[in-house]
N, C-alpha and C positions, 0 to 999 in steps of 0.2 A: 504493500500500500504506500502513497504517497503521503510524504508528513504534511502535517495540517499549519496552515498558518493560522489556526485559534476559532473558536466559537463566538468570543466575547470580548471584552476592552482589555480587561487583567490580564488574559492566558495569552492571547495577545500579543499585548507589552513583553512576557516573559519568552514567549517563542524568538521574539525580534532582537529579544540582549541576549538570550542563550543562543542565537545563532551567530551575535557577534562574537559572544567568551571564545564561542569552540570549534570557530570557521576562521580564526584566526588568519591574515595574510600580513606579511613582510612590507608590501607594498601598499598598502593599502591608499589610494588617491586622495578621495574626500567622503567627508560623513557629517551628517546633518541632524545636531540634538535639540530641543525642543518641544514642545507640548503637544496637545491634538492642532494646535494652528499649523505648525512644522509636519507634523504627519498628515495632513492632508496633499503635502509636495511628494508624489513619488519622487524617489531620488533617481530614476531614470528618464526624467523628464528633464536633468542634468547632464548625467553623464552616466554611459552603464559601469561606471568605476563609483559611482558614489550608491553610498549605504547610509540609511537612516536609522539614529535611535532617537527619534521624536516620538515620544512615549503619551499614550492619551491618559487626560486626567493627572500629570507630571510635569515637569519641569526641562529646561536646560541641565540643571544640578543635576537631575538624575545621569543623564547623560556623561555629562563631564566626570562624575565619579567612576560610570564606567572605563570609560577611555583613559583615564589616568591610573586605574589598574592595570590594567594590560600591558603586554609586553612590548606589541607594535604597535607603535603610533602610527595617525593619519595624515597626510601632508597638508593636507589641507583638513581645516574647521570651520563649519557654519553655526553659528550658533545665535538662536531666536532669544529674543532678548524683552521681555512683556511682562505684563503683569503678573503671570504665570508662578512668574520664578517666588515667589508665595510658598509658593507648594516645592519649597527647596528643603535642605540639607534639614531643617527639623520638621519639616512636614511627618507625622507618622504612619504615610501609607509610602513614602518614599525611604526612610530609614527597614521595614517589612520588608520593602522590595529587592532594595540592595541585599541584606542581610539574607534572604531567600537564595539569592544568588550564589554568593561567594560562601553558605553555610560549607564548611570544611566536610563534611562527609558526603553531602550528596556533590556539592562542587568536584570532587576526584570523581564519584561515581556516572556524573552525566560526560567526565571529560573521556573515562573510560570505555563506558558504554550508554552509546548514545540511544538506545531504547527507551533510558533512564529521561530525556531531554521531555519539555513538554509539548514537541510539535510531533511526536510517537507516540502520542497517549493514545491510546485504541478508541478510545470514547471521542473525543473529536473529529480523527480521521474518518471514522463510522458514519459520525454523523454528517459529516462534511461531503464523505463521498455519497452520501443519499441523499443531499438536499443537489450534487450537481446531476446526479440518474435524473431524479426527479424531474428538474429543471429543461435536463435533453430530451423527457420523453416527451412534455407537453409543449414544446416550441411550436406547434400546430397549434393549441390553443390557444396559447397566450395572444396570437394573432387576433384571434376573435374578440381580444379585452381588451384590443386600442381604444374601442370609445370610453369602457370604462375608465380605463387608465390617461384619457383628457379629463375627465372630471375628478379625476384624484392629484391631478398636475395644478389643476386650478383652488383647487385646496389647500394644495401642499405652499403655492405662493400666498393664499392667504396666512397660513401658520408661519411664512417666512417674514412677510411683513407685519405680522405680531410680535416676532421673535427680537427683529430689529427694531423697530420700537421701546421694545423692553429693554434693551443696551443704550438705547438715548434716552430713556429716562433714568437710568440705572445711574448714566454716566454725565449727566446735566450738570452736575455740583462738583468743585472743586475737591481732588484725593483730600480725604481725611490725615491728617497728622498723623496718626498712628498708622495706618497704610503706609506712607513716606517713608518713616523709621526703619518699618522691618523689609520695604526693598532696597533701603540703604544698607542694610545689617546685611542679607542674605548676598548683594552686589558685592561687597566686601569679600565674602567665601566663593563666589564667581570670579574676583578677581585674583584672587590667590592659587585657582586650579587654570586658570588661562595661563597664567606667569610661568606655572609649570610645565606647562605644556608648551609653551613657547620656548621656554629655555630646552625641553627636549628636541627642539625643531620643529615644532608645528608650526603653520601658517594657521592664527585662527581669525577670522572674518565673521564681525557682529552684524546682525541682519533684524529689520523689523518689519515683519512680514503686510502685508497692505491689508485691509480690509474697508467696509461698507465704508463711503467718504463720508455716510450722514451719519455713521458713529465716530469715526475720525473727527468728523469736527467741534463734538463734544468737548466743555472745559476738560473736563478730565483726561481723555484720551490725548490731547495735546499737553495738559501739566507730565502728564505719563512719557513723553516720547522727549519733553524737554529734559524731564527729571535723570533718567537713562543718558542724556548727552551730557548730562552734567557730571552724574557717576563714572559714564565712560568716554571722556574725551578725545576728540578724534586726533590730539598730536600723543597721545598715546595706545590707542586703541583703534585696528582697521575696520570700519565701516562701510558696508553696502552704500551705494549710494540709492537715493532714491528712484523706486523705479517710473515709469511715464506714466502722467496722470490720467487715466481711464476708468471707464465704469468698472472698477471691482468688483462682482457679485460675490457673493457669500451667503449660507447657509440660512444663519441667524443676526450677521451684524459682523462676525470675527472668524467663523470657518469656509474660508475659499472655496466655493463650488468647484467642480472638478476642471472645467474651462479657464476657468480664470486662475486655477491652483497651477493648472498645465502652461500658459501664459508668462506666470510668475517666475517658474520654475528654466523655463526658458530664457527669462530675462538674464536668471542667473546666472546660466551658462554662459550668455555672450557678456556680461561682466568678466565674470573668473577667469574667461578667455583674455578678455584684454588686459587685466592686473596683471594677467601668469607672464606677457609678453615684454 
């Protein structure tokens, strides 16, 4: 059977870093850490050299904890830089995570047999491989649910202009102070794992990924992007540069539909292109 890339958001996250611990490469080009906003870029919409650990419902921090374990560094680093980073080094589903990881007895046992890893669980595999039968037997059908399937599109844009909505009210009023503090704390432990990474030779490149421009132009969202340039200054820290202003779409306000994720992800490459030359 083919291993499973996951059921759900957690198994998930755990198939996509256990595939980075134990598929280890020497060379490895670039790698992309960040939240569910980052994980909505495939990373071959880059380069087929670049791998993602943008981990949904997580952080950058997860990521960099990763890659500063390991033995081979990546030459290159993207790394999303948001409000996200919250859900850092003491967040406690992120401290679980890790620790799940690198536990010393199952850590040797998935490095030795990889049966052990979580994209070989029988139960997902099983499952996964019956939802795509399923999926190929009724491809005749499904034809028949086009019209249903326009009235559930024109829904689904309702729920998404709800959703955005709900991030410009969210985000109308100036960060609270105590928000400030702890992504000034946590920037602080982002900046001590970039440092070291950098002194092992990595190239890393901070990126703030685009979304809906009517949540963008929220106080907040702009205190937000000013606050990060302030944390990470660009005569010390490499920055993306902005990318061309266009209709972003997005999910709910902050996750890139798959056009505009695919877009972005483009962008990136013809950057990376011209920094690398």
């Amino acid at each position: 059977m083919l291993p499973s890339n996951g059921i759900n958001g957690p198994q998930s996250n755990t198939i996509k870093a256990q595939r980075y611990i134990y598929n280890q490469k020497f060379d490895l080009e670039m790698v992309l850490v960040g939240s569910s906003i980052t994980a909505r870029i495939d990373p071959e919409y880059i380069s087929p050299q670049a791998v993602s650990l943008a981990l949904l419902g997580m952080s950058s921090t997860t990521g960099l904890q990763i890659i500063e374990r390991e033995k081979f560094k990546p030459k290159l680093l993207l790394v999303e830089l948001s409000e996200t980073i919250l859900k850092g080094e003491k967040y406690k589903a992120n401290q679980e995570f890790i620790g799940n990881l690198y536990q010393p007895v199952f850590y040797f046992l998935r490095l030795q047999f990889p049966m052990f890893r979580q994209e070989y669980q029988p139960a997902s595999i099983i499952i996964q491989s019956f939802i795509k039968a399923v999926t190929k037997e009724n491809k005749i059908l499904f034809r028949f649910l086009e019209e249903a399937n326009s009235t559930q599109k024109q829904i689904d844009s309702e729920l998404r202009q709800k959703l955005i909505q709900q991030q410009i009210q969210a985000k109308k009023y100036p960060i609270h102070t105590g928000v400030k503090n702890a992504i000034t704390e946590e920037s602080e432990y982002i900046k001590t794992k970039i440092t070291k990474l950098k002194n092992a030779g990595v190239r890393v490149v901070l990126m703030d990924v685009p979304n809906e421009q009517r949540v963008k132009d929220t106080i907040m969202e702009k205190q937000l992007r000013q606050l990060f340039r302030e944390l990470f200054p660009e005569n010390i820290y490499e920055w993306l540069p902005e990318p061309p202003s266009r209709d972003w779409k997005t999910n709910d306000g902050i996750h890139l539909v798959t056009s505009s994720a695919k877009e972005y992800g483009n962008f990136l490459r013809t950057q990376l292109l011209k920094t690398a030359q």
